[in-house]
N, C-alpha and C positions, 0 to 999 in steps of 0.2 A: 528635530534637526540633528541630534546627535549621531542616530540610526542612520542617517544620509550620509554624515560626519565617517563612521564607521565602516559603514559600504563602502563609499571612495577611498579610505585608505587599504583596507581589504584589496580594492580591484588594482589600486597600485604597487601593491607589493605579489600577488599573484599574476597579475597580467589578465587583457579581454577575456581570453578565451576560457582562461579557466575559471573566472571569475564567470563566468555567463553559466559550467557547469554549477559550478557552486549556486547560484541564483538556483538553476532548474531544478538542486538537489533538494532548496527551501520548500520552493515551491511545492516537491512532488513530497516532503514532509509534510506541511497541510494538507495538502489532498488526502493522506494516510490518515493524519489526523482524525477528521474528517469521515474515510473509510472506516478505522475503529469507532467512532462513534454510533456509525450504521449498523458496524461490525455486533454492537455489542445490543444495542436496540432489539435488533432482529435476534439476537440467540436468546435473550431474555423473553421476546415476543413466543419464541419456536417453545421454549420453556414452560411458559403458561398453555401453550396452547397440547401441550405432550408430545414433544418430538422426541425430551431427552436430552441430555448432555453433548451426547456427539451427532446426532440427529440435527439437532438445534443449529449446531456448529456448522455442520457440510452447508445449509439452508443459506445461516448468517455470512459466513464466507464468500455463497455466491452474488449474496445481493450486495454488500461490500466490494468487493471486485467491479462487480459491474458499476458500479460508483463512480466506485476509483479511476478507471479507464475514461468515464464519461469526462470526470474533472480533468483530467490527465489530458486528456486531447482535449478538452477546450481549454484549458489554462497553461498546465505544466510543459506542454509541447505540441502549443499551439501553430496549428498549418502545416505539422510535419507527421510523414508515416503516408505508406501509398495503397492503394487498392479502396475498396468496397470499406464502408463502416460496421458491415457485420463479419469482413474478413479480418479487420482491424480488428476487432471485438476477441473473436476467436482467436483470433496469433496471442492478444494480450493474456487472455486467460490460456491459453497453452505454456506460451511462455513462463508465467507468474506462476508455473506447477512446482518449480524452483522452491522457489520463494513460499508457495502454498504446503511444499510438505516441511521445509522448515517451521513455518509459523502454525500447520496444524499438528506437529512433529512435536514442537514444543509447549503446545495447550496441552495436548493427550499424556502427553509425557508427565506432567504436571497434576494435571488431574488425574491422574493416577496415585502418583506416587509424593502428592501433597494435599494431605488433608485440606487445609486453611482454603489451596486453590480453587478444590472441589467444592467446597463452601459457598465460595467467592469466584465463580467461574472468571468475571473480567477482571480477577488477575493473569490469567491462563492467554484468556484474549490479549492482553497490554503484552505479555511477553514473546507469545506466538510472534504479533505485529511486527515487535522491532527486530524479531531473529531472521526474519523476511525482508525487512524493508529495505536493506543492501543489495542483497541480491535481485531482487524485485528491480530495484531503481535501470540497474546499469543492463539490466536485461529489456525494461522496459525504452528505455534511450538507445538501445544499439538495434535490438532485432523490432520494434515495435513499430517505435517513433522515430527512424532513422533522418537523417537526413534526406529530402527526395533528390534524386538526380536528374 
């Protein structure tokens, strides 16, 4: 009850609209969530199996993404974004190249030139995520999942 408590006062002090982004912005942080957990399964999978370090990554990357997009329109922004679900599919991951050389911008960077990360790849992953996931969101909500007209 408190979380309700909290919400409402939240939406009263920012107002509907912005309160409604704020909500979609939760939401599309779960879904990320979520993604990184994908994210980090499959490079550890690509891992065992001998993809390699960055190998492993491009692989884990993709099936994350494609995740994410799945959750993303059925949850995060639900009913909205127009055309075909594999043009949808494609714009999302075009768009999220933004967001994708950030977040692969800063693994690589990382496992490079941090011991511990190269160790420990999903510290690379966790940091990659969150250097993406702003720009990812607002990219995702404007050119993706627009509003339909």
């Amino acid at each position: 009850m408190a979380v309700l408590t909290i919400l409402s006062r939240i939406k009263g002090v920012i107002g509907q609209a912005r309160f409604g982004v704020l909500m979609e912005f939760l939401r599309f942080g779960v879904v990320g969530t979520i993604g990184f957990v994908v994210d980090t399964a499959v490079l550890y999978a690509g891992l065992a199996l001998g993809l390699g370090l960055y190998g492993g990554r491009a692989v884990s990357y993709l099936v994350a993404a494609t995740t994410t997009w799945a959750l993303n329109r059925a949850w995060t922004f639900r009913g909205r974004g127009d055309g075909p679900v594999h043009q949808q599919w494609a714009l999302f991951l075009l768009v999220n190249l933004v967001g994708f050389a950030m977040n692969y911008g800063t693994y690589a960077a990382l496992i490079a030139f941090v011991p511990l990360v190269a160790a420990h790849p999903v510290l690379g992953v966790a940091a990659g995520a969150i250097a993406g996931m702003f720009g990812n969101f607002v990219l995702s909500r404007q050119l993706v999942f627009g509003v339909k007209k």
